[in-house]
N, C-alpha and C positions, 0 to 999 in steps of 0.2 A: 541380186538382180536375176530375174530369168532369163533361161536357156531359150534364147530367139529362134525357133524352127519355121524354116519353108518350103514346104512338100508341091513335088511336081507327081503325078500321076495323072493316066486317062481313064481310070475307072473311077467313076463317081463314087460308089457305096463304099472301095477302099479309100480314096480322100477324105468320106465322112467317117470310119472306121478309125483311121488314123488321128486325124483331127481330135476325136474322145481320145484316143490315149494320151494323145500330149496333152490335152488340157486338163486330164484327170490324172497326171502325173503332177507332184507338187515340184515349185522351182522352175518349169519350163511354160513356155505359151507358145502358140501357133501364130503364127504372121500370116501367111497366105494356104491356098491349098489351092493348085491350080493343073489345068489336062492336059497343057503343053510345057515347052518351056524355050517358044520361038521371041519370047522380050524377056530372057534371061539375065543379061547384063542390065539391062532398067531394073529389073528388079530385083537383084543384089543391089546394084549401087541407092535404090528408094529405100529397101524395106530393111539393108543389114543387117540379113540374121547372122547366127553366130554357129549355124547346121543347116546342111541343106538334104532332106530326101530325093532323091532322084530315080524314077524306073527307067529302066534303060528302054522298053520297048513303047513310044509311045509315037505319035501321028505329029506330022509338020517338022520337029526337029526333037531328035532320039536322044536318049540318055549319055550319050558317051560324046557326041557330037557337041551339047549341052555342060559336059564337065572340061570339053577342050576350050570350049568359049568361054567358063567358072575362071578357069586357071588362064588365061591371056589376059584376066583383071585382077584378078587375086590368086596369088600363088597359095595361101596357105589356108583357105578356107574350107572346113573340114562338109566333104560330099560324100553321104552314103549311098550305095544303091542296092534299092529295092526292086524287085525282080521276081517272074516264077522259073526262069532260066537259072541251073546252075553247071551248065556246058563249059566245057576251057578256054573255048573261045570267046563266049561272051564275058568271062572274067578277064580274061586276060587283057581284052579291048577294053573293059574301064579300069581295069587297074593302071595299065600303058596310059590311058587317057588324063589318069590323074586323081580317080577315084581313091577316098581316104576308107572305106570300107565294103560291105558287100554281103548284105542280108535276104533270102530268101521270103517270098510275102507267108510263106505258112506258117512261118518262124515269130513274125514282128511283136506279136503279142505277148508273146516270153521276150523277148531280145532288144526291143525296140530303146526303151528307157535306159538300158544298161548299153547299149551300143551309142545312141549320144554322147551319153556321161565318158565313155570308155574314150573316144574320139577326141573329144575336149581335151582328155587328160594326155593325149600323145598316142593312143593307140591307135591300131586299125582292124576294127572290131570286124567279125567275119563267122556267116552259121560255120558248125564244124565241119558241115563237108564241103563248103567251101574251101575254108582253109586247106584242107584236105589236097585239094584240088591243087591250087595255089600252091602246095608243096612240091607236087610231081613236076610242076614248068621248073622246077628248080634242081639242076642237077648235084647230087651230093659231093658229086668229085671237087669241085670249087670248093667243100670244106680244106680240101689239103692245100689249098693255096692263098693263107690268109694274108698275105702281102700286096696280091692282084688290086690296081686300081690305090694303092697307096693307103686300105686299109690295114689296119695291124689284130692279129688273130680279135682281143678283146671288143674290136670292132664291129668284126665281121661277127661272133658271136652275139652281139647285140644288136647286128642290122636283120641278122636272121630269125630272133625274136621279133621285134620289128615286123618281119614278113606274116608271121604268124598270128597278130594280132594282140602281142603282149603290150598291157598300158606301161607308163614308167616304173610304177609300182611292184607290178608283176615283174617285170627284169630284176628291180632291185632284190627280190624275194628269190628269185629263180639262180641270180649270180652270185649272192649273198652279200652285196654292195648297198651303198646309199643313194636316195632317190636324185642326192644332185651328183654325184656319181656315172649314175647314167644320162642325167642331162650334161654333162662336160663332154662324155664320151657320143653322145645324141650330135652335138653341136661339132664336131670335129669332122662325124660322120658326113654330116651337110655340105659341112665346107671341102669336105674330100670329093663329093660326088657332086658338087655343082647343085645342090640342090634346096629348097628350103617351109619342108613340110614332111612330114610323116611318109604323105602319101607318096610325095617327090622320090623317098629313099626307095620304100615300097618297087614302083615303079620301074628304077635305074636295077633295084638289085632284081630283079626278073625279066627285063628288057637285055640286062650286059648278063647274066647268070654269075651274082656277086655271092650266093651264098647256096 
């Protein structure tokens, strides 16, 4: 079955930009492509994609404002966004909001296909200097307290992959574990932080400064 994508931007030429690469990607199709996203919840609950594109700077109702109303229906549906901001504050405000990823538009054409796919699979894909970024709001000293919050070091090791944008695969590679290994340890972390999506962990562990 294809990968159900639906892109919210208010640039026209990139909605049709976009739009070819998903549909010239094999395995995925495009649902809608639209310039706001002020009947966002009608069209999650109509069209259920299975990804949603999101810019955060758009007219009527913005990108972050739009992932807070995603998540009061669906906690775990995975929202990328696409953006020419890569400022701390404007991440930080979708990632707090709920945001599952965070790709720059200069990027999409290299990233775009592989940042879906990546999403799906548990990650929270992110350009590099994104990520980058998203490291510094995280102070390193909370490494020496792997206990805070009732995580246990191997935990917090994996929520702070997690932060970084590593899929399951990549932790099991990286820890030198198995991939349901890190889903046992994935699932424990959820239930520790009250939470229940990637993005969720994401979120708490840069909101509480968990890693």
């Amino acid at each position: 079955m294809a990968i159900r994508v639906l892109v919210y931007d208010d640039n026209e030429a990139l909605r049709a930009s976009i739009g070819v690469l998903i549909d010239g990607e094999e395995g995925m199709e495009l649902l809608a492509a639209l310039p706001n996203a002020e009947t966002v919840e009608t069209d999650i609950r109509q069209l259920q994609p299975d990804v949603v594109l999101m810019d955060i700077d758009m007219p009527v109702v913005n990108g972050v404002t739009a992932v807070q109303r995603i998540r009061a229906i669906d906690a775990s549906l995975p929202v990328i966004m696409l953006t020419i901001f890569d400022d701390t504050d404007n991440i930080f405000q979708a990632v707090c909001a709920g945001a599952s990823g965070y790709l720059l538009k200069q990027y999409i054409t290299d990233e775009l296909s592989g940042a879906i796919r990546m999403v799906l699979a548990g990650g929270a894909p992110m350009t590099g200097s994104v990520a980058k970024k998203v490291l510094t709001m995280v102070p390193r000293a909370a490494v020496t307290q792997p206990e805070a919050n009732g995580l246990s070091e191997k935990e917090t090791a994996i929520l702070q992959l997690l932060v970084q944008g590593y899929s399951y695969k990549m932790m099991a590679t990286e820890l030198g574990v198995s991939i349901d290994t890190i889903r046992f340890h994935i699932k424990k972390i959820y239930d520790k932080l009250h939470v229940h999506s990637a993005a969720g962990a994401v979120s708490r562990a840069i909101r509480d400064k968990l890693v």
